[in-house]
N, C-alpha and C positions, 0 to 999 in steps of 0.2 A: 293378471298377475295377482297372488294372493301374498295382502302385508300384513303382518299382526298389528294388532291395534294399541293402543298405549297400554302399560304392565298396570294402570288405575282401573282401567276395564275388566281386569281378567281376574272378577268373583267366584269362588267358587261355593257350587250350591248342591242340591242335591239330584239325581239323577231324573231327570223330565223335566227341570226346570228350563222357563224362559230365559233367553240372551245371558246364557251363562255357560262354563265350563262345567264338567262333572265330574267328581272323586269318582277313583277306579274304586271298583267295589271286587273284593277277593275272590266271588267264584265265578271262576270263567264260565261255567255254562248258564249265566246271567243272560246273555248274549241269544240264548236261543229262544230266551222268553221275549225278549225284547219285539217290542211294535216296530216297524221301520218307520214306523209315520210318527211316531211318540219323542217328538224332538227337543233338541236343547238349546236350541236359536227358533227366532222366530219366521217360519216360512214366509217367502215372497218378499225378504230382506237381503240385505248382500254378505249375511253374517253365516259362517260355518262355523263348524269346533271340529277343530284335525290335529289328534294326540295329545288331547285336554288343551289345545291351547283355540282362544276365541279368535278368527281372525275375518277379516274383512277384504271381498272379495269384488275386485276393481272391473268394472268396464271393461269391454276389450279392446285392444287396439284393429286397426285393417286387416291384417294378416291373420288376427286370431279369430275374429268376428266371421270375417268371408269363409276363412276355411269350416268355423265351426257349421256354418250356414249349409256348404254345401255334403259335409258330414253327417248331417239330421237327413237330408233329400234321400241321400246316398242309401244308410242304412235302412230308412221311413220303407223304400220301398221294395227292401228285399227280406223283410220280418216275412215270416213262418204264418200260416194262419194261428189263431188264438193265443198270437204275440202281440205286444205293441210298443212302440216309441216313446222315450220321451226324452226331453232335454232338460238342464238342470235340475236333474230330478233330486231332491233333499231327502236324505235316506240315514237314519240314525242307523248307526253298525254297530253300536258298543258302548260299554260308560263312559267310553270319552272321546267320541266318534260322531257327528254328524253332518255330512256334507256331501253333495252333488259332485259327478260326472259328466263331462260336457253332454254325452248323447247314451242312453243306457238301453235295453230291451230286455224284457218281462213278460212272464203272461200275464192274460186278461184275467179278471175276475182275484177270485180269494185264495189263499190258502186256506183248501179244509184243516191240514194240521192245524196253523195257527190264526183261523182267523181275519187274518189282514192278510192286505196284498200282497202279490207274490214280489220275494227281494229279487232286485235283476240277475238275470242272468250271463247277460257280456256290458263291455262298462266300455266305452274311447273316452280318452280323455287327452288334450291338445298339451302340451307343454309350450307355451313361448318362452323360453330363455330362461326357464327355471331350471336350477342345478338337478344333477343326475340324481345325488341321494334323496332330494327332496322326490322325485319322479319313483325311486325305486320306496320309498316308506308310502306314498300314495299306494302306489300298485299293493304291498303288500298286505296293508290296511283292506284293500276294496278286497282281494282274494280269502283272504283269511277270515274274512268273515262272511264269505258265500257266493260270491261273485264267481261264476264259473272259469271265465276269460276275461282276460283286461287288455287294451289294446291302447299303445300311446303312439299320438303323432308329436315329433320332436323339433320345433317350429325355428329356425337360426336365418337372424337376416345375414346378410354378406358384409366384409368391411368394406367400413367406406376406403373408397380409395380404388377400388375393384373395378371390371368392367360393366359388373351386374349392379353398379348399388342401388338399393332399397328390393332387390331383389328377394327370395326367402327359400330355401333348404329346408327340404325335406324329411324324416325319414320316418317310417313308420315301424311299429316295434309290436310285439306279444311278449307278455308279462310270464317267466317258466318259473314257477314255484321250485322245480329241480334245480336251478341254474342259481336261483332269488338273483336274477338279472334278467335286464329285457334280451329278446331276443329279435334282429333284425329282420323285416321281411322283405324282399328283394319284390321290387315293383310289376316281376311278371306273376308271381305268388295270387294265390285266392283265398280268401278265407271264408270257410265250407264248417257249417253247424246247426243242429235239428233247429235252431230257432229262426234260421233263415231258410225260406223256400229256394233261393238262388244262392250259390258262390257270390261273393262279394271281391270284385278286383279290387288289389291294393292298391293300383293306381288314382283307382275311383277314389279314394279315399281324398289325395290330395291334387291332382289333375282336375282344371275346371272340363277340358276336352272328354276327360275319361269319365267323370262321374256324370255328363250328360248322356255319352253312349251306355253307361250301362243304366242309368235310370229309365232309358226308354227301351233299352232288351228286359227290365224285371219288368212296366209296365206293359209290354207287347205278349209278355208270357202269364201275364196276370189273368188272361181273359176278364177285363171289364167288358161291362156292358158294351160302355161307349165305344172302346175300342174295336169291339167283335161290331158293331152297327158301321163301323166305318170302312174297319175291312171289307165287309158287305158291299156297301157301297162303291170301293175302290174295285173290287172283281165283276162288281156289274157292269162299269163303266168301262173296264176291259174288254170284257163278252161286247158287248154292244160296238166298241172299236174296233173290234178284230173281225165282226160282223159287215160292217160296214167298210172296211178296205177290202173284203173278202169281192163283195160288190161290185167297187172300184176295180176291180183286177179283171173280175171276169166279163166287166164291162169293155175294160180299157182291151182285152185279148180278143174279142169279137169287133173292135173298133166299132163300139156302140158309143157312140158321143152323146154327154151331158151338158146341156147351157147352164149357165151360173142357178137361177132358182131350182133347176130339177137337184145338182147338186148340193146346196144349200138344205133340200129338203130330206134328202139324205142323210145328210151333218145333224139335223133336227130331229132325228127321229129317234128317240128312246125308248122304243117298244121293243123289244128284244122278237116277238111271232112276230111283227111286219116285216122287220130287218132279216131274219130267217124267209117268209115268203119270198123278198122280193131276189134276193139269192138264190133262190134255188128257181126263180121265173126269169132271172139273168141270163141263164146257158139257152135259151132257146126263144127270145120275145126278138122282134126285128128294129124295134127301135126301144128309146126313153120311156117316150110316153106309155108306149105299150106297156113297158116295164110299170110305172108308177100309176095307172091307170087299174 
């Protein structure tokens, strides 16, 4: 939850200054000059500046924390190639603008136009129990100054008194510059954009069940390494199983009887050509031995 800080704090200086506010300066397209990294608070503090005012921005509580937690996983792993993640990311927007979105995505490297890194591209940002308009002057702030899409999750515990309490409500939203109101997204919904390689379900967003199934369909579809070496290994040990009942079958249809170690050594055999030879010497060998011999 973001509280302003005492009206003693809130100096106003000139625009790039430290732990300060900053006078609007008259031409709007000031804004285009502007560094995203050329800040008016000091990074890796808990201070922002949201509509020239200085404020200070609190810990989170369970509900805002886990969710945020599993929001970074969620998105982290369906960015686009020559995208990337990040969280709290501190981002000056204007002369009296600079402040962080829970979980943001950008490309990699510079902007040739300007220099410095590219401004994000889609923005979530978690609401716990902060009023609407405060939610809708966010969003319009993060869009208006370049943010493609904004996407807010709307965080409401339950009364007490309820059968649910301490439980927490849901809903997730997209920010419609046509509407200048969020827009609700119905939890079978996807959200599909060049900087994601995969659709993103909405559910995933606040569903611990759901943002673990689909974190392991974006990793399955990722082709890692690790992944594709293990696959591998999961189909060899197939081939070799399917191998070796094959054995078993044509063994057990000839009533060719196996004692515990011949079939043990069967069980042992991970050679994919023995397990083929001794198959296809199954249909006509008169006993075991002869077989494994």
């Amino acid at each position: 939850m973001r509280e302003p800080r005492p009206s003693a704090e809130m100096t106003y200086l000139a625009p790039g200054a430290v732990h300060s506010v900053s006078m609007r300066l008259p031409a709007a397209d000031n804004q285009s000059r502007l560094d995203p990294d050329d800040h008016l608070v000091e990074p890796e503090t808990r201070y922002e500046v949201f509509q020239g005012e200085r404020v200070y921005v609190s810990p989170s509580r369970p509900g805002h924390g886990d969710l945020h937690s599993r929001l970074d996983g969620v998105v982290g792993e369906h960015v686009a190639t020559a995208y990337t993640t990040s969280v709290d990311l501190l981002t000056r927007r204007s002369d009296d603008n600079d402040f962080a979105t829970d979980v943001s995505v950008r490309r990699d490297g510079l902007d040739p136009a300007t220099g410095h890194r590219y401004l994000e591209e889609l923005s979530f940002e978690i609401f716990f129990q902060e009023s609407r308009e405060y939610a809708r002057a966010r969003a319009r702030n993060v869009v208006t100054y370049g943010v493609r899409r904004m996407f807010g999750i709307f965080v409401k515990e339950r009364w007490p008194g309820s059968d649910a309490v301490g439980m927490l409500d849901y809903t997730v939203a997209e920010w419609s510059a046509e509407r200048d109101d969020w827009r609700v997204l119905a939890p079978g919904e996807v959200i599909e954009d060049p900087a994601l390689r995969l659709p993103i379900p909405v559910e995933a967003l606040t569903s611990v069940v759901a943002s673990r199934r689909a974190r392991a369909r974006a990793l399955l579809a990722g082709n890692d390494p690790v992944i594709q070496e293990h696959d591998a290994r999961v189909r060899s040990e197939e081939r070799l199983t399917a191998t070796r009942e094959n054995i078993f079958d044509v063994l057990e249809h000839r009533k060719i009887a196996l004692d515990v170690a011949q079939r043990a050594r069967i069980e042992a055999c991970d050679d994919i050509a023995t397990l083929k030879r001794w198959l296809l010497r199954a249909t006509d060998v008169r006993d075991a031995a002869e077989l494994l011999g």
